[in-house]
C-alpha positions in Angstrom: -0.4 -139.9 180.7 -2.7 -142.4 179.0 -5.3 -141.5 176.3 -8.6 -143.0 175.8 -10.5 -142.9 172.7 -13.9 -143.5 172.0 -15.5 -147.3 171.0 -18.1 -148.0 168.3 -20.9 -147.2 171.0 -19.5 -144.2 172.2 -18.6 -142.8 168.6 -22.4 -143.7 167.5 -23.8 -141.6 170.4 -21.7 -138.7 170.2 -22.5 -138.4 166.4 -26.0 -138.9 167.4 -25.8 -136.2 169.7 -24.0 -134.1 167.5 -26.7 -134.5 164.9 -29.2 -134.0 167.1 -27.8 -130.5 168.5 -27.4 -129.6 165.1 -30.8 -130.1 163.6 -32.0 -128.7 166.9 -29.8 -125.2 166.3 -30.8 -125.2 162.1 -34.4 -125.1 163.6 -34.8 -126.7 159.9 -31.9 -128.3 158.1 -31.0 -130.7 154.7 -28.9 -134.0 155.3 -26.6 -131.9 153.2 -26.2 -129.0 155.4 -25.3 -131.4 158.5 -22.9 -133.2 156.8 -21.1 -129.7 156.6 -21.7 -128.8 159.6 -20.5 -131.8 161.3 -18.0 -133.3 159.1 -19.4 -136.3 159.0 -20.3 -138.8 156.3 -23.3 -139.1 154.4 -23.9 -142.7 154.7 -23.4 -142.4 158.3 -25.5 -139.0 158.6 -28.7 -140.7 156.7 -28.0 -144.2 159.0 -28.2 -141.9 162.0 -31.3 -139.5 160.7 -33.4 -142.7 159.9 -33.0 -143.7 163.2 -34.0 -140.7 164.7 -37.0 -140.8 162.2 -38.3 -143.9 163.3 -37.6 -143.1 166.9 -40.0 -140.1 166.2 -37.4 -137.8 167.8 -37.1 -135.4 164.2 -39.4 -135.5 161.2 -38.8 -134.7 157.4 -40.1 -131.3 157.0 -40.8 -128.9 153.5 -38.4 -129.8 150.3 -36.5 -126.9 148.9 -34.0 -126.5 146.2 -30.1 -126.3 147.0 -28.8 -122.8 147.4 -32.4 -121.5 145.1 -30.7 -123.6 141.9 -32.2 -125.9 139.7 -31.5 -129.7 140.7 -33.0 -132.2 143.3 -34.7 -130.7 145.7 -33.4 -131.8 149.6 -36.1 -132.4 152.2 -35.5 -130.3 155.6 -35.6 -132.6 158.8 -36.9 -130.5 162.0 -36.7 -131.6 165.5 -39.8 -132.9 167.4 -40.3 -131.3 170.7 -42.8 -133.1 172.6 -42.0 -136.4 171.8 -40.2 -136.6 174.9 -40.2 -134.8 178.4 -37.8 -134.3 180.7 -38.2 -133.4 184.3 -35.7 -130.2 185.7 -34.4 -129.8 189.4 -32.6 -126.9 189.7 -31.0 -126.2 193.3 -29.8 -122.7 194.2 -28.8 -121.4 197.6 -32.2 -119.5 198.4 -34.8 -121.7 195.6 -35.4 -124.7 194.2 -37.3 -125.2 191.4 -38.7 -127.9 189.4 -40.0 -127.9 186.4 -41.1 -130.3 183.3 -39.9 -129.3 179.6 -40.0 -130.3 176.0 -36.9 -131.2 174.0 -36.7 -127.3 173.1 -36.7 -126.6 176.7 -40.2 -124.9 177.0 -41.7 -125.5 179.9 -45.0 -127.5 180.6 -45.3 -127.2 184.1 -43.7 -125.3 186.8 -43.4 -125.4 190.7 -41.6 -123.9 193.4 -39.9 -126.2 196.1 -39.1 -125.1 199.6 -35.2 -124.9 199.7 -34.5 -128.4 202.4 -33.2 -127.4 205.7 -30.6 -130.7 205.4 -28.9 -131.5 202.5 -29.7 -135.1 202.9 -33.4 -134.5 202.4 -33.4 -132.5 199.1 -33.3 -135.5 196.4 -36.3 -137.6 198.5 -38.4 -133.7 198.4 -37.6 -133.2 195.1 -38.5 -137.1 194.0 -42.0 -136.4 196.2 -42.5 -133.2 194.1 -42.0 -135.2 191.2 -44.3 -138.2 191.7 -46.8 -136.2 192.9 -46.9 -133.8 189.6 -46.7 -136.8 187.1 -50.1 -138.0 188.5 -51.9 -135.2 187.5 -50.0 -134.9 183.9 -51.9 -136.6 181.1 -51.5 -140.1 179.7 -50.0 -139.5 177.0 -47.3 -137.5 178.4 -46.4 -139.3 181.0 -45.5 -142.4 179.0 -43.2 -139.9 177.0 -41.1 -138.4 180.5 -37.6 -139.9 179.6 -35.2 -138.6 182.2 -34.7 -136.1 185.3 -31.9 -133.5 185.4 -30.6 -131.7 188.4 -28.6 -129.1 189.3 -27.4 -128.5 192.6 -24.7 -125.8 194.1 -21.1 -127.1 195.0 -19.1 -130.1 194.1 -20.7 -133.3 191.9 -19.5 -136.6 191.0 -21.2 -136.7 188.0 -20.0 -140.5 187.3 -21.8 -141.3 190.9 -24.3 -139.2 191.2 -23.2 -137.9 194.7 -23.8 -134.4 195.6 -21.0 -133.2 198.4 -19.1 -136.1 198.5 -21.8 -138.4 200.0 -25.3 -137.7 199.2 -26.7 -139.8 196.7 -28.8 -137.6 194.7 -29.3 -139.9 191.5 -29.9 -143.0 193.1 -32.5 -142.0 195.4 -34.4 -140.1 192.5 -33.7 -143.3 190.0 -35.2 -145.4 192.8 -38.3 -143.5 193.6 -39.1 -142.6 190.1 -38.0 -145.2 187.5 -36.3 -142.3 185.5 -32.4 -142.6 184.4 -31.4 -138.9 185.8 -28.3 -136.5 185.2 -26.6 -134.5 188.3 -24.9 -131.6 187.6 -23.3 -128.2 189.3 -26.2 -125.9 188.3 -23.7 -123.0 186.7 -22.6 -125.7 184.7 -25.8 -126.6 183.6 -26.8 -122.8 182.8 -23.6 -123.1 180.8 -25.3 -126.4 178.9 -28.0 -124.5 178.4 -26.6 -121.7 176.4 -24.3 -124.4 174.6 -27.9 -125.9 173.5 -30.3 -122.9 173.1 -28.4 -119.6 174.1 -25.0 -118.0 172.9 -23.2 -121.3 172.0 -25.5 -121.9 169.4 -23.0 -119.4 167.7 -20.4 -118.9 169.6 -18.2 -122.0 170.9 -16.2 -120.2 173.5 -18.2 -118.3 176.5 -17.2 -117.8 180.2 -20.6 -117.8 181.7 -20.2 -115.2 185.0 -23.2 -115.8 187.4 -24.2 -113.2 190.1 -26.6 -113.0 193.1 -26.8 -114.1 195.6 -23.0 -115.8 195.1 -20.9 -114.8 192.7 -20.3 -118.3 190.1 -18.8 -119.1 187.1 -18.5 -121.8 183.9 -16.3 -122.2 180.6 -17.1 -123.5 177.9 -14.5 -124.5 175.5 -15.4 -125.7 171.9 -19.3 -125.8 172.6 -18.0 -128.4 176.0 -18.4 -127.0 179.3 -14.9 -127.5 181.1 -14.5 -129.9 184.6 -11.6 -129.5 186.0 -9.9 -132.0 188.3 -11.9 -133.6 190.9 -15.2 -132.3 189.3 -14.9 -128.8 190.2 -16.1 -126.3 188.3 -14.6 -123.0 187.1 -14.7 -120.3 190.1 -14.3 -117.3 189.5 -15.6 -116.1 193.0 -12.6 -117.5 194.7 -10.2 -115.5 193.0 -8.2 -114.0 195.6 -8.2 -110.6 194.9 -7.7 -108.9 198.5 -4.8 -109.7 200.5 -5.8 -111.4 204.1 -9.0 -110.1 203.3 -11.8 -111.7 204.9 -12.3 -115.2 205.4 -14.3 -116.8 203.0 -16.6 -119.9 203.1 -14.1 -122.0 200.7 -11.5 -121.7 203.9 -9.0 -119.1 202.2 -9.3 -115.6 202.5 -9.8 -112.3 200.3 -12.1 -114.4 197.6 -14.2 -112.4 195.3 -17.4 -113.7 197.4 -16.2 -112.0 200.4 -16.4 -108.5 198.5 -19.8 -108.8 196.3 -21.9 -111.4 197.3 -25.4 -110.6 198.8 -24.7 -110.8 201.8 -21.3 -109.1 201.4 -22.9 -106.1 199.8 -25.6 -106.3 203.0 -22.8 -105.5 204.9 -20.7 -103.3 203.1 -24.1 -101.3 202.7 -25.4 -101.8 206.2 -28.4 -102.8 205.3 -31.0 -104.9 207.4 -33.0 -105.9 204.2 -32.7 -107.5 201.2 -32.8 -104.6 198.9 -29.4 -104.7 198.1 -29.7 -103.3 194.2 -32.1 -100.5 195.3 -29.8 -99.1 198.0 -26.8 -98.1 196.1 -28.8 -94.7 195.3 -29.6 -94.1 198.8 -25.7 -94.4 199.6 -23.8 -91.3 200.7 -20.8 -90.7 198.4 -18.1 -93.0 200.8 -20.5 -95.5 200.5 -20.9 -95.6 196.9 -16.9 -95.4 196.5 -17.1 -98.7 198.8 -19.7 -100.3 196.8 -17.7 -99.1 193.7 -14.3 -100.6 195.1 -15.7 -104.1 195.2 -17.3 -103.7 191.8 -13.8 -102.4 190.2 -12.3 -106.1 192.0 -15.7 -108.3 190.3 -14.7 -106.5 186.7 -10.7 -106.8 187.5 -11.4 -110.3 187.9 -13.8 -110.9 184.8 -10.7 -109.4 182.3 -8.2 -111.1 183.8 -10.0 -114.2 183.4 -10.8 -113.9 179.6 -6.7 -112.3 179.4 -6.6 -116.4 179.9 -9.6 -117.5 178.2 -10.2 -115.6 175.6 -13.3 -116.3 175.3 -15.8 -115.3 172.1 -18.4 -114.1 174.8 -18.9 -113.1 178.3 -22.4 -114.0 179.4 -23.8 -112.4 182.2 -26.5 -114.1 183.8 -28.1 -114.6 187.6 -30.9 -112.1 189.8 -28.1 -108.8 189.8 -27.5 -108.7 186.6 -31.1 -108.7 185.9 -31.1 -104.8 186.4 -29.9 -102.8 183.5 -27.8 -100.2 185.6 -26.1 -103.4 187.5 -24.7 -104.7 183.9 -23.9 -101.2 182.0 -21.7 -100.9 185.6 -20.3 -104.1 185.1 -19.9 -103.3 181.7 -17.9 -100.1 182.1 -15.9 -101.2 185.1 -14.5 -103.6 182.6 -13.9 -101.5 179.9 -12.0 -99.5 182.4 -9.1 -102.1 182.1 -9.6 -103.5 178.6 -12.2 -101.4 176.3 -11.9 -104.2 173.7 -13.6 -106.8 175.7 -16.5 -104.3 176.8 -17.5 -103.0 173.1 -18.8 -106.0 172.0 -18.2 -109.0 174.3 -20.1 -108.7 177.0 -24.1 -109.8 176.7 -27.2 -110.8 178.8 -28.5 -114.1 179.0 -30.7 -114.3 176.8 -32.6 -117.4 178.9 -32.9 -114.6 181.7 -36.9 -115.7 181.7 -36.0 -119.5 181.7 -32.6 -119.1 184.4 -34.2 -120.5 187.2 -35.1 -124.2 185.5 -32.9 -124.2 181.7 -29.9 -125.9 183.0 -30.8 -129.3 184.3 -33.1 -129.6 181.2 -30.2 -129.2 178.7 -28.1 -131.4 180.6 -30.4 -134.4 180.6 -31.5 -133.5 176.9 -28.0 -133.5 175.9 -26.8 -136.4 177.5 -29.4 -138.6 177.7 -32.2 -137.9 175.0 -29.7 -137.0 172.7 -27.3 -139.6 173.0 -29.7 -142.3 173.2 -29.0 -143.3 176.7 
C-alpha cells in the first residue's frame, strides 16, 4: 500500500489551518503559546501569523507578561470574525436550511428552504435562495462572502462534489454563484463543527450520535472526522442488532433504524401524529416495555461502539435528544451495560441552538478560509 505525504503547498496550508484553529480555540493567544500548542517553529509560526495579519483574518490584541513574570511582554493575536462570510446549506430529511455566518459561526441571516421534492432540484433551490439573499445584504459584506458549505444526508464525493453518485451539487452552486463551495454528509459536518467550536475544542476523540428523525452517526479521531472507504460515513444506525428483523432502507435487515427512528417509533407506538416524544407517557405498560426494548438496542449499540472507539466523549445531538427525559434515558440505558461510560462521558451538544445550520459553516471555514483555498 502506497503512502502519500504532503508537498510544500499542502504543508503551508495545513499549518495555516492549524494556526488558525488554534488562535480561534485560545479566543486570545501569544506566538509563544501556539508554538506549544502546535509544535511548530517559531520562524514558521510568525511567517504564517504575518500573513494572516495582513490578510486581516486575526489581529494583534492586548500585550501581557509571560506566565505574570517580569520579562518582554508578548502581544495576544485574536481572530477576526467578520472579515469573511460564509454561506451554510444544511440538508436534512424533513428541512433545509440556509443560513450566512461569520468565521466564529454566528449567524447573520437565517432562512428556511422547502425540502425539494427531486433530489436533482435541491443545489439550483438552494443557489436561488442564495442569490436572492446576497442582494439584499450590504456592500460591504457581500464583497467579504468567501465560500458556500453544504451538507446533505447520504453518500458524498467530496473530491467531486456529487451528492448520490450523480448529482452535481458543487458545480451547479460554483456556477450560479461565483463562490468556491464545500459538500459534505451533514453528520459529518455537525461533527466539524464541534471539532471547531464544540467538544473537540478539548477533547480530540468524540463519536457524535445523532437522533430524530434517523438515527446518524460520526467519529472523530485526533480532532479529524473519519471517512471510510468509498466516502461513507460512520453508521451507527445500520448496526444490525435484530436478527431478520425488518427490512431496512439500506437493503439489509434488523438495522437500528428499523427499531428507533421516527417513523419506527410511529409505529411501534401506533401513533397517527408526530408526537412521538410526548406519547411515551400516554403508553400502557406493554407499550412502554416495547418502546423500552428498542431503546435498550440504541444504548447496546452506543457502548459497543465506544468498546471499539474509545472515544473521550459521546455527544448527543439531533431533535430527540433535545428533551431532557429522552437523554437521562439514553443515559441510563447505557449505563445499564457499562456505568463507566455513563458517569461522565456522555454530554449534550452544546451547538443544540445552532444544529440546524453549524456544520456546513465549519466545514467551509475549515477547509477553505482556513487553509487559504
Amino acid at each position: 500500500m502506497g503512502r502519500s505525504g504532503l508537498n510544500m503547498v499542502k504543508a503551508g496550508r495545513q499549518n495555516r489551518a492549524v494556526i488558525l484553529q488554534t488562535i480561534s480555540d485560545e479566543g486570545a493567544v501569544s506566538r509563544k503559546r501556539i508554538a506549544e500548542i502546535t509544535g511548530l517553529t517559531p520562524a514558521g509560526i510568525t511567517l504564517i501569523t504575518n500573513e494572516l495579519l495582513s490578510e486581516g483574518l486575526i489581529r494583534e490584541g492586548e500585550k501581557v507578561s509571560p506566565d505574570h513574570k517580569a520579562g518582554r511582554r508578548q502581544v495576544l493575536l485574536e481572530l477576526c470574525p467578520q472579515v469573511k462570510y460564509v454561506w451554510s446549506v444544511n440538508l436534512d430529511i424533513a428541512s433545509a436550511v440556509i443560513a450566512l455566518c461569520d468565521l466564529s459561526g454566528n449567524v447573520i441571516l437565517k432562512k428556511k428552504m422547502d425540502v425539494p421534492k427531486e433530489k436533482g432540484q435541491f443545489a439550483k433551490e438552494a443557489g436561488n435562495v442564495i442569490l436572492a439573499e446576497t442582494e439584499n445584504l450590504d456592500p460591504e459584506v457581500k464583497e467579504r462572502i468567501a465560500a458556500i458549505g453544504v451538507g446533505v444526508p447520504g453518500l458524498v464525493n467530496r473530491e467531486e462534489g456529487i451528492w448520490d453518485n450523480e448529482i452535481p451539487v458543487v458545480s451547479v452552486l460554483e456556477k450560479m454563484t461565483g463562490l468556491p463551495c464545500v459538500l459534505e454528509n451533514n453528520i459529518n459536518a455537525f461533527a466539524e463543527a464541534e471539532i471547531m467550536f464544540g467538544t473537540g475544542r478539548e477533547r480530540d476523540n468524540l463519536l457524535i450520535v445523532k437522533w430524530g428523525p434517523g438515527v446518524g452517526s460520526a467519529v472523530v479521531v485526533d480532532r479529524e472526522v473519519y471517512t471510510g472507504r468509498h466516502g461513507r460515513t460512520a453508521e451507527i444506525g445500520h448496526y444490525i442488532v435484530k436478527k431478520n428483523g425488518r427490512k431496512c432502507w439500506c437493503g439489509r435487515h434488523g438495522c437500528l433504524e428499523t427499531l428507533v427512528s421516527a417513523e419506527a417509533l410511529k409505529e411501534l407506538m401506533d401513533l397517527k401524529d408526530e408526537d412521538v416524544l410526548g406519547a411515551y407517557e400516554r403508553l400502557d405498560d406493554r407499550g412502554k416495555a416495547k418502546v423500552d426494548e428498542a431503546m435498550d438496542a440504541f444504548a447496546c449499540a452506543i457502548v459497543n461502539s465506544c468498546t471499539i472507539l474509545a472515544p473521550n466523549r459521546i455527544i448527543l445531538s439531533g431533535p430527540f435528544f433535545r428533551e431532557e427525559k429522552v437523554r437521562q434515558m439514553t443515559v441510563d440505558a447505557c449505563a445499564s451495560y457499562d456505568p463507566k461510560i455513563a458517569e461522565i462521558r456522555i454530554v449534550y451538544t452544546s451547538l443544540s441552538d445552532r444544529e440546524d445550520y453549524i456544520g456546513p459553516a465549519a466545514c467551509v471555514i475549515r477547509r477553505s478560509v482556513f487553509a487559504g483555498l
